[in-house]
C-alpha positions as CSV (number, residue, x, y, z in Angstrom):
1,X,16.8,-26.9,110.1
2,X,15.0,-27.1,113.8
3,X,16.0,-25.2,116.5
4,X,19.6,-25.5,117.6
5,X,20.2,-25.4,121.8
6,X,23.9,-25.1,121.4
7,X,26.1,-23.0,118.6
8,X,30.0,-24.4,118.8
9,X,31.7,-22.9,116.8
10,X,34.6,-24.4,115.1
11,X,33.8,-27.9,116.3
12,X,35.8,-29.6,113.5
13,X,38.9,-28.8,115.5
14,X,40.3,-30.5,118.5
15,X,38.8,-28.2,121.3
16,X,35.3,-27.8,119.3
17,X,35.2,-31.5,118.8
18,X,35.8,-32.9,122.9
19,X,33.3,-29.9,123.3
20,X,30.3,-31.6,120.9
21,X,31.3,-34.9,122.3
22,X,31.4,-33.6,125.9
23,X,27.5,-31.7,125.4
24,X,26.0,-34.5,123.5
25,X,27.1,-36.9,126.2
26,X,26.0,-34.4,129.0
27,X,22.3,-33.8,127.5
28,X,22.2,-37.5,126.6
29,X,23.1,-38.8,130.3
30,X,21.4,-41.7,131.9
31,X,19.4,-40.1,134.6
32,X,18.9,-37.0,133.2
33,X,15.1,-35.7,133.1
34,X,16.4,-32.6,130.6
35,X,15.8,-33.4,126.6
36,X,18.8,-34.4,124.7
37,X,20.3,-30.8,123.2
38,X,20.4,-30.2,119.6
39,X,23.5,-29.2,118.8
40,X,25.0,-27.6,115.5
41,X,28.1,-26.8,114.7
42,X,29.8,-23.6,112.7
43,X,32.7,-23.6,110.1
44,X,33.8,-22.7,107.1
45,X,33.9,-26.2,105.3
46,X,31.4,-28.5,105.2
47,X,33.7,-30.9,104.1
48,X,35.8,-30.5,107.7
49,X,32.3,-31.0,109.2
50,X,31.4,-34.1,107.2
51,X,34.3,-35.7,108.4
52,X,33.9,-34.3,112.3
53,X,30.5,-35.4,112.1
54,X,31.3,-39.2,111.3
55,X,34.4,-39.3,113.8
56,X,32.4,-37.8,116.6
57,X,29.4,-40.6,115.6
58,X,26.7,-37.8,115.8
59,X,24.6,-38.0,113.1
60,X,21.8,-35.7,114.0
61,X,24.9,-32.7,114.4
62,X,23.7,-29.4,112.2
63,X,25.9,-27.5,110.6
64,X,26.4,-23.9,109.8
């Protein structure tokens, strides 16, 4: 895995989730001269993730 910016942990929940949307959309910003952040997020089931990962449409998202 490359280098991760950002670390949220428990991001399959509801709080972790608006968070991941909320930091994708912030390094990801039109005007923005800053590189997109690469974000991961931490859990205990990949599974939860999987599913996070498709509902939050962010498909380069690490996990661990």
């Amino acid at each position: 895995m490359a280098a991760i910016d950002v670390l949220v942990v428990g991001g399959s929940g509801r709080v972790g989730g608006s968070t991941l949307r909320w930091l994708d959309q912030l390094g990801s910003s039109s005007g923005s001269s800053a590189p997109a952040l690469k974000l991961a997020s931490g859990g205990r089931s990949r599974s939860r993730f999987q599913a996070s990962q498709q509902g939050l449409n962010l498909p380069d998202l690490g996990f661990v």
